[in-house]
PyMOL Python script that loads the backbone (N, CA, C, O; Angstrom):
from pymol import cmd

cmd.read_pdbstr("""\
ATOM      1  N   UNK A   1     105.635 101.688  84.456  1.00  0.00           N
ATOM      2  CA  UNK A   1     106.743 102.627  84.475  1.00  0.00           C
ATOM      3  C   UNK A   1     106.192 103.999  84.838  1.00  0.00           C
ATOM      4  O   UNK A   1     105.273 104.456  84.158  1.00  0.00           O
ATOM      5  N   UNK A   2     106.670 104.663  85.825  1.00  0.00           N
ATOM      6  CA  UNK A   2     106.344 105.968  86.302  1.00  0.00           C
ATOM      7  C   UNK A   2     106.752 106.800  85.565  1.00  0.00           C
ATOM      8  O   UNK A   2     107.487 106.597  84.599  1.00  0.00           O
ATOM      9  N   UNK A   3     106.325 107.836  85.932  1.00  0.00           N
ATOM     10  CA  UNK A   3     106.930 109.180  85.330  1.00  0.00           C
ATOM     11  C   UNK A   3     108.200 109.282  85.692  1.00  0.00           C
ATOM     12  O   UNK A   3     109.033 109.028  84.822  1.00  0.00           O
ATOM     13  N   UNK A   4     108.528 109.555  86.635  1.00  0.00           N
ATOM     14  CA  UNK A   4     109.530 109.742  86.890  1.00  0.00           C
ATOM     15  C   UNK A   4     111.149 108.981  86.462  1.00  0.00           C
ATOM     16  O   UNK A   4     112.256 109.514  86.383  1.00  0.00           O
ATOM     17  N   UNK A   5     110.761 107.652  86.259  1.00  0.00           N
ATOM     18  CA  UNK A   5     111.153 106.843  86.285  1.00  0.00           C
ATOM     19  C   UNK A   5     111.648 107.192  84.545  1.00  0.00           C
ATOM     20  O   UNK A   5     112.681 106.819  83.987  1.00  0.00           O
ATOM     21  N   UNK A   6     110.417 108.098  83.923  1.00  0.00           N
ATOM     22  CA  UNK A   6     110.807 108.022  82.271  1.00  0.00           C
ATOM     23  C   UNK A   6     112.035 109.195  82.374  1.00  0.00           C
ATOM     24  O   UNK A   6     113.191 109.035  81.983  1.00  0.00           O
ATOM     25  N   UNK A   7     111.606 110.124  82.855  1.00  0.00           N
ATOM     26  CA  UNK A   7     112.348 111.545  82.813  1.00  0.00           C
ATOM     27  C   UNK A   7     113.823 111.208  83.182  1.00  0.00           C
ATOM     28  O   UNK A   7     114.755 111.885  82.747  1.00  0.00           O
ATOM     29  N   UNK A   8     114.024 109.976  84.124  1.00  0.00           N
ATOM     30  CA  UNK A   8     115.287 109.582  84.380  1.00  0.00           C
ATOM     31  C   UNK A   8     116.010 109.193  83.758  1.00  0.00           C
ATOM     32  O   UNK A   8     117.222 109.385  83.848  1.00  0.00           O
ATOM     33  N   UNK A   9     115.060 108.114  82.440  1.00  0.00           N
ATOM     34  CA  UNK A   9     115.588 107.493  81.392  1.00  0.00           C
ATOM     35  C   UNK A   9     116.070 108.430  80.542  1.00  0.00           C
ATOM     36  O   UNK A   9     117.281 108.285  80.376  1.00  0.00           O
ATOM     37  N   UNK A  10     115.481 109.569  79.779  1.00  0.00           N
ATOM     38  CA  UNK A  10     115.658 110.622  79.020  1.00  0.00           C
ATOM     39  C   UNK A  10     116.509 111.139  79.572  1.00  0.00           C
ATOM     40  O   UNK A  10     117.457 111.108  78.786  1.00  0.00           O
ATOM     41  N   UNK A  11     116.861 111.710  80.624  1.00  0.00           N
ATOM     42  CA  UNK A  11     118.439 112.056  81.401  1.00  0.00           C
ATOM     43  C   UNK A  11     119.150 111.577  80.858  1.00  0.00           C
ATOM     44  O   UNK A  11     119.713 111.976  79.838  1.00  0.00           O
ATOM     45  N   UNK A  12     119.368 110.023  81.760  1.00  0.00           N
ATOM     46  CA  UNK A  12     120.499 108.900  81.065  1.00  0.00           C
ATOM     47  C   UNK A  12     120.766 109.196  79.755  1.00  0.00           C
ATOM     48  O   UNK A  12     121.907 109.276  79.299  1.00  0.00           O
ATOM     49  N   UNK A  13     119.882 109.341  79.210  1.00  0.00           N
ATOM     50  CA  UNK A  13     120.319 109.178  77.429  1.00  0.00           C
ATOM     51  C   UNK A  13     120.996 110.527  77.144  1.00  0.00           C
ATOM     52  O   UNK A  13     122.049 110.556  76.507  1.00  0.00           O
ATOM     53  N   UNK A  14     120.660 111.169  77.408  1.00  0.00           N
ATOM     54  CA  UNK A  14     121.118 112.700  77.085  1.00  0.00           C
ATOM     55  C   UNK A  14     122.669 113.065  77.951  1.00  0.00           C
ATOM     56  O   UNK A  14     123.708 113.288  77.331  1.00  0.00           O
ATOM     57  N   UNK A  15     122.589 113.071  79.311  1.00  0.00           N
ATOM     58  CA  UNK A  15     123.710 112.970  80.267  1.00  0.00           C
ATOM     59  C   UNK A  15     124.020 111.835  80.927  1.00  0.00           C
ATOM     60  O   UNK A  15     123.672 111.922  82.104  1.00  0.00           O
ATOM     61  N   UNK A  16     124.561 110.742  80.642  1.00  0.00           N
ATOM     62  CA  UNK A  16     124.531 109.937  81.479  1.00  0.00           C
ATOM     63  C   UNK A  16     124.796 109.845  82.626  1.00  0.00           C
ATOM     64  O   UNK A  16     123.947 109.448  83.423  1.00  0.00           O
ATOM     65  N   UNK A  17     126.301 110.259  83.089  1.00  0.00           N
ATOM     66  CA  UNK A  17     126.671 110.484  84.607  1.00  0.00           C
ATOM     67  C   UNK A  17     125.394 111.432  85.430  1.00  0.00           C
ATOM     68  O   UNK A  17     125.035 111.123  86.566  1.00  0.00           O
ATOM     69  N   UNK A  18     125.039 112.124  84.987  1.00  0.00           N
ATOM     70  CA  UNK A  18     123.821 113.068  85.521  1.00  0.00           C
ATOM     71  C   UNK A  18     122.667 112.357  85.981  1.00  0.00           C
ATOM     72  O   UNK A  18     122.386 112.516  87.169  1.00  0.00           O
ATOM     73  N   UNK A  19     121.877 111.542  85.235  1.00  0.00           N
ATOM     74  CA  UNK A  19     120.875 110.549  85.314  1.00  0.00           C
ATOM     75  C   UNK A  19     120.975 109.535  86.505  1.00  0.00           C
ATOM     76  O   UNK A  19     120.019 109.211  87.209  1.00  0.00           O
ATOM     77  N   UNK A  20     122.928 108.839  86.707  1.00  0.00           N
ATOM     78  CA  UNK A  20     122.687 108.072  87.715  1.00  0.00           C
ATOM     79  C   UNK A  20     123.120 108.990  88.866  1.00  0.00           C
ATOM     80  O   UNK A  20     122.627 108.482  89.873  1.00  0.00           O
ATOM     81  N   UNK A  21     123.752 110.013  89.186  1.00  0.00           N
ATOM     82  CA  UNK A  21     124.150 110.567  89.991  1.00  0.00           C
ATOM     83  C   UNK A  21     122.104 111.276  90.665  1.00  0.00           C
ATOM     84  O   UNK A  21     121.715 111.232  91.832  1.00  0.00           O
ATOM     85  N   UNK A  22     121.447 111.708  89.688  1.00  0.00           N
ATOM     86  CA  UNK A  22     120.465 111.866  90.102  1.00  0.00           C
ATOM     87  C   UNK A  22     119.789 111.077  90.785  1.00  0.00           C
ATOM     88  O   UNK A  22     119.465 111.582  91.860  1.00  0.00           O
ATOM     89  N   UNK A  23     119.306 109.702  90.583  1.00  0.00           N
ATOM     90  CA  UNK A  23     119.538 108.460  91.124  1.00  0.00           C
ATOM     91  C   UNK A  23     119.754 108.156  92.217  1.00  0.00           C
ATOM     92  O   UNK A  23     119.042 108.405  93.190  1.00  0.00           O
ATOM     93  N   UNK A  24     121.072 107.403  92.194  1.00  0.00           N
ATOM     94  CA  UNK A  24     121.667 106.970  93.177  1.00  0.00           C
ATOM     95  C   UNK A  24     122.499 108.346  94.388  1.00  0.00           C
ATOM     96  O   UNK A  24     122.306 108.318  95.604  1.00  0.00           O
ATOM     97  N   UNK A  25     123.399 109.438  93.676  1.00  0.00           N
ATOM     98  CA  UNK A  25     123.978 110.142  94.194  1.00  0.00           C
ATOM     99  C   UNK A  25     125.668 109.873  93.971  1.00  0.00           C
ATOM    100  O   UNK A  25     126.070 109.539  92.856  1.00  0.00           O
ATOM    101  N   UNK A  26     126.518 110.027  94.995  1.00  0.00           N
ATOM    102  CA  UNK A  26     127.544 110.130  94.122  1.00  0.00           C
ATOM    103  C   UNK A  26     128.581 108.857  94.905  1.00  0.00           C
ATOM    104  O   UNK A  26     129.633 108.884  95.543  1.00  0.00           O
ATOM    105  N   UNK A  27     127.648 107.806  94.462  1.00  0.00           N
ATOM    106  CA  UNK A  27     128.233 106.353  95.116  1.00  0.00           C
ATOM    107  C   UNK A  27     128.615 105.559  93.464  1.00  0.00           C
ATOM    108  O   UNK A  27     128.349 106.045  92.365  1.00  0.00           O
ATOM    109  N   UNK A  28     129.155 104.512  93.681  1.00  0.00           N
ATOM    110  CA  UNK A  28     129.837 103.275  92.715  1.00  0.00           C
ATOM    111  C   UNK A  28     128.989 103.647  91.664  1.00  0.00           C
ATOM    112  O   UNK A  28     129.565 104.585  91.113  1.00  0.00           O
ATOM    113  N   UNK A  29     127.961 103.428  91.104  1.00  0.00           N
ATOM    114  CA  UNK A  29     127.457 103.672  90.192  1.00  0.00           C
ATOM    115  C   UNK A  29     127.374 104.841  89.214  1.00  0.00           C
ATOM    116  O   UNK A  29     127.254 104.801  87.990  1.00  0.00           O
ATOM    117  N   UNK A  30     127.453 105.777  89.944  1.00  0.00           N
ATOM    118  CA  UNK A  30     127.926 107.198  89.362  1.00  0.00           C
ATOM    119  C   UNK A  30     129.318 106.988  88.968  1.00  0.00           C
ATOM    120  O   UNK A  30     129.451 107.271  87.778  1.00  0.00           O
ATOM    121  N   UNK A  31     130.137 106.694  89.380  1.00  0.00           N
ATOM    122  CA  UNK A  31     131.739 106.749  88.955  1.00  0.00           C
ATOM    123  C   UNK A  31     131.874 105.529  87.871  1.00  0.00           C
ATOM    124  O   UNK A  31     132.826 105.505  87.091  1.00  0.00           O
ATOM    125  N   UNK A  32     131.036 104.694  87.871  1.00  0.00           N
ATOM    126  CA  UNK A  32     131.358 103.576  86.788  1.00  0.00           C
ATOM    127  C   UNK A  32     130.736 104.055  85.435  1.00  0.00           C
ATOM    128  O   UNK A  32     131.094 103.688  84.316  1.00  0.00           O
ATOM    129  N   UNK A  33     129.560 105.101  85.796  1.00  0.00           N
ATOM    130  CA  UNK A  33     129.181 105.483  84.423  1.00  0.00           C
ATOM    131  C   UNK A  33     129.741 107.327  84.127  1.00  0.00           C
ATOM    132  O   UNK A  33     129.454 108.018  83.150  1.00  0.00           O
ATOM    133  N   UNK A  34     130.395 107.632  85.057  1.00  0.00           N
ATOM    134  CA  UNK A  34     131.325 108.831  84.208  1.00  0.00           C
ATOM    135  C   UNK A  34     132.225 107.908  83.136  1.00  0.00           C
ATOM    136  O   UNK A  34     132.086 107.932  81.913  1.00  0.00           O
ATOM    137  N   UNK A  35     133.348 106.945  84.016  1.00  0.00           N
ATOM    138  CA  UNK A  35     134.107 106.172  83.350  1.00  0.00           C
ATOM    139  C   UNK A  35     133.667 106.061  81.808  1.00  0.00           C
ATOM    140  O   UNK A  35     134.250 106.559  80.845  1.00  0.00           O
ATOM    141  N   UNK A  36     132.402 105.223  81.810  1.00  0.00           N
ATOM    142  CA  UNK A  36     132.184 104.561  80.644  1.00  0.00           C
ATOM    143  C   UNK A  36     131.758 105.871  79.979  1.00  0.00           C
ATOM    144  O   UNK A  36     131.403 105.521  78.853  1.00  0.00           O
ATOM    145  N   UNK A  37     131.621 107.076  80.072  1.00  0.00           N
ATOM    146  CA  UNK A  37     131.258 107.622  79.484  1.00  0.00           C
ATOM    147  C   UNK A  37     132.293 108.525  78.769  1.00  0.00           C
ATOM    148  O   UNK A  37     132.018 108.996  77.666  1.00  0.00           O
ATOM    149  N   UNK A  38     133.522 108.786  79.399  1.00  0.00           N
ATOM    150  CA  UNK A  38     134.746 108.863  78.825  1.00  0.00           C
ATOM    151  C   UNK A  38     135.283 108.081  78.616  1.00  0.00           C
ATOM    152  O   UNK A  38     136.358 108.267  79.185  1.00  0.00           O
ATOM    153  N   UNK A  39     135.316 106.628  77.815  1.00  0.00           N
ATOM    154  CA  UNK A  39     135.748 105.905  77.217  1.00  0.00           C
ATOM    155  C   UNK A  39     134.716 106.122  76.166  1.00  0.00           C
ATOM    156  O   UNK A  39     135.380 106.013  75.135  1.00  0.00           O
ATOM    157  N   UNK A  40     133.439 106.375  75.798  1.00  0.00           N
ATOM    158  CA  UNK A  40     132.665 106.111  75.099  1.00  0.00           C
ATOM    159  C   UNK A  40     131.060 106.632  75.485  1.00  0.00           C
ATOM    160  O   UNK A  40     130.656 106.363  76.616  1.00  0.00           O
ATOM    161  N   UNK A  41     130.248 107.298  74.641  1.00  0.00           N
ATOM    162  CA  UNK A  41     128.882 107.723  74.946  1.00  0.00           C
ATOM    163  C   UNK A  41     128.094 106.464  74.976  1.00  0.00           C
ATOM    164  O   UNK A  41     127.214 106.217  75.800  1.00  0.00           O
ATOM    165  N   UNK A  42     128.439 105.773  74.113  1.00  0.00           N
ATOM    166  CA  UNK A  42     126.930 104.490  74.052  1.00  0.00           C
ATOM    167  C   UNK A  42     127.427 103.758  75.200  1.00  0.00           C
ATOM    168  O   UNK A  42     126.496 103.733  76.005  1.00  0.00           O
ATOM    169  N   UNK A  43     128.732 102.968  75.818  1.00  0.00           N
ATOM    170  CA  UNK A  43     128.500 102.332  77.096  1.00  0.00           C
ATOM    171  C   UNK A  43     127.893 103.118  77.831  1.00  0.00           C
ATOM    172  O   UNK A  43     126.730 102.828  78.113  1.00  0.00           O
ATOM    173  N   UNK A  44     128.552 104.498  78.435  1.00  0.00           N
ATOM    174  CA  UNK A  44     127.519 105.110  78.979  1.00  0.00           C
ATOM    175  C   UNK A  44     125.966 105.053  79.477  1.00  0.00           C
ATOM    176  O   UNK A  44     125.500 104.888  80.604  1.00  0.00           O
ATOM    177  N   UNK A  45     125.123 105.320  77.770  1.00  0.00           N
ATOM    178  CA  UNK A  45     124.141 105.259  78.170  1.00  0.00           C
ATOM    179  C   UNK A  45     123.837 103.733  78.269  1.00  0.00           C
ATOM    180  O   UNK A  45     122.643 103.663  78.558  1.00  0.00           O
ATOM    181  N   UNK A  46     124.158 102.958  78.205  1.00  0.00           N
ATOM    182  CA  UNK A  46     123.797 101.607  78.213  1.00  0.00           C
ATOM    183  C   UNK A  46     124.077 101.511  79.742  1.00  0.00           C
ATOM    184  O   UNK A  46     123.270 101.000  80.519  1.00  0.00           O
ATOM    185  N   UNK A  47     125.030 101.928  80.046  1.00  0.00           N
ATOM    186  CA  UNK A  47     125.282 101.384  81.193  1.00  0.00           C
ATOM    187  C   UNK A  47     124.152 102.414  82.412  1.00  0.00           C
ATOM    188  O   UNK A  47     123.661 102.147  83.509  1.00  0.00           O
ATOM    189  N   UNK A  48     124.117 103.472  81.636  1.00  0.00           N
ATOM    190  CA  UNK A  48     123.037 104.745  82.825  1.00  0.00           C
ATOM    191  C   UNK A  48     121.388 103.917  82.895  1.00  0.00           C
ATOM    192  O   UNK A  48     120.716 103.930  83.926  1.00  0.00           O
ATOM    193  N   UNK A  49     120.996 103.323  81.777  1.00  0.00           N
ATOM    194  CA  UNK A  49     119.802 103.194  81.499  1.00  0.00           C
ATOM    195  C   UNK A  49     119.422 101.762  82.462  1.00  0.00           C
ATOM    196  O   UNK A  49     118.369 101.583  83.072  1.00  0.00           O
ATOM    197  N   UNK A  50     120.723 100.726  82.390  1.00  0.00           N
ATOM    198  CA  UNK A  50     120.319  99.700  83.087  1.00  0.00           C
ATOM    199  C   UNK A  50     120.831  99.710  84.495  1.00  0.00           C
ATOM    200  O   UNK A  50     120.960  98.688  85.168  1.00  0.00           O
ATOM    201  N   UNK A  51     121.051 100.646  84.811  1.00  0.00           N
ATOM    202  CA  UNK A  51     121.295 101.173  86.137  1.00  0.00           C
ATOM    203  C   UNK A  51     119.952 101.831  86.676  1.00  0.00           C
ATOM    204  O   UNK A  51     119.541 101.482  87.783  1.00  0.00           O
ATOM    205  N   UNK A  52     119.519 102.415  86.214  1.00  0.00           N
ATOM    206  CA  UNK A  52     118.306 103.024  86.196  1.00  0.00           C
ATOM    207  C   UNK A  52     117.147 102.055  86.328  1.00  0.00           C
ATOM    208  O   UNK A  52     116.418 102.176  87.313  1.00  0.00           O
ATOM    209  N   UNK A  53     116.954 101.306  85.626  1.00  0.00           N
ATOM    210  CA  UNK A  53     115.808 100.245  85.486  1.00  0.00           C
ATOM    211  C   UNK A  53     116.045  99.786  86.593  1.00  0.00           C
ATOM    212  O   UNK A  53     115.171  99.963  87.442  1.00  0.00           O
ATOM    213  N   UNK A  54     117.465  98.935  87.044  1.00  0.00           N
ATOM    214  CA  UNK A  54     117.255  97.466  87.450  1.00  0.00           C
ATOM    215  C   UNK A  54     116.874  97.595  88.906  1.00  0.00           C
ATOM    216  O   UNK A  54     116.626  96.588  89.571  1.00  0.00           O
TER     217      UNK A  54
END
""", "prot")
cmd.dss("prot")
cmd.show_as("cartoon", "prot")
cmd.util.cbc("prot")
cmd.orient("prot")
């Protein structure tokens, strides 16, 4: 696991939409984890973190 790769994780957890938008940018994945993140913080990061990894 890179560095970078951690600092992304620590994003996710903290901002989620931020983390994948950093990421990816402002495609499907970014909009599925604003969503989950106004329905709820923990899908969110669940959903930022394995977005991130996979």
């Amino acid at each position: 696991m890179g560095t970078t790769n951690c600092i992304d994780i620590l994003v996710a957890i903290f901002l989620p939409p931020i983390g994948v938008f950093l990421k990816f940018g402002c495609h499907v994945e970014f909009w599925i984890c604003l969503l989950l993140t106004l329905f709820g913080y923990l899908p969110g990061i669940i959903y930022a973190v394995y977005a991130i990894t996979k």
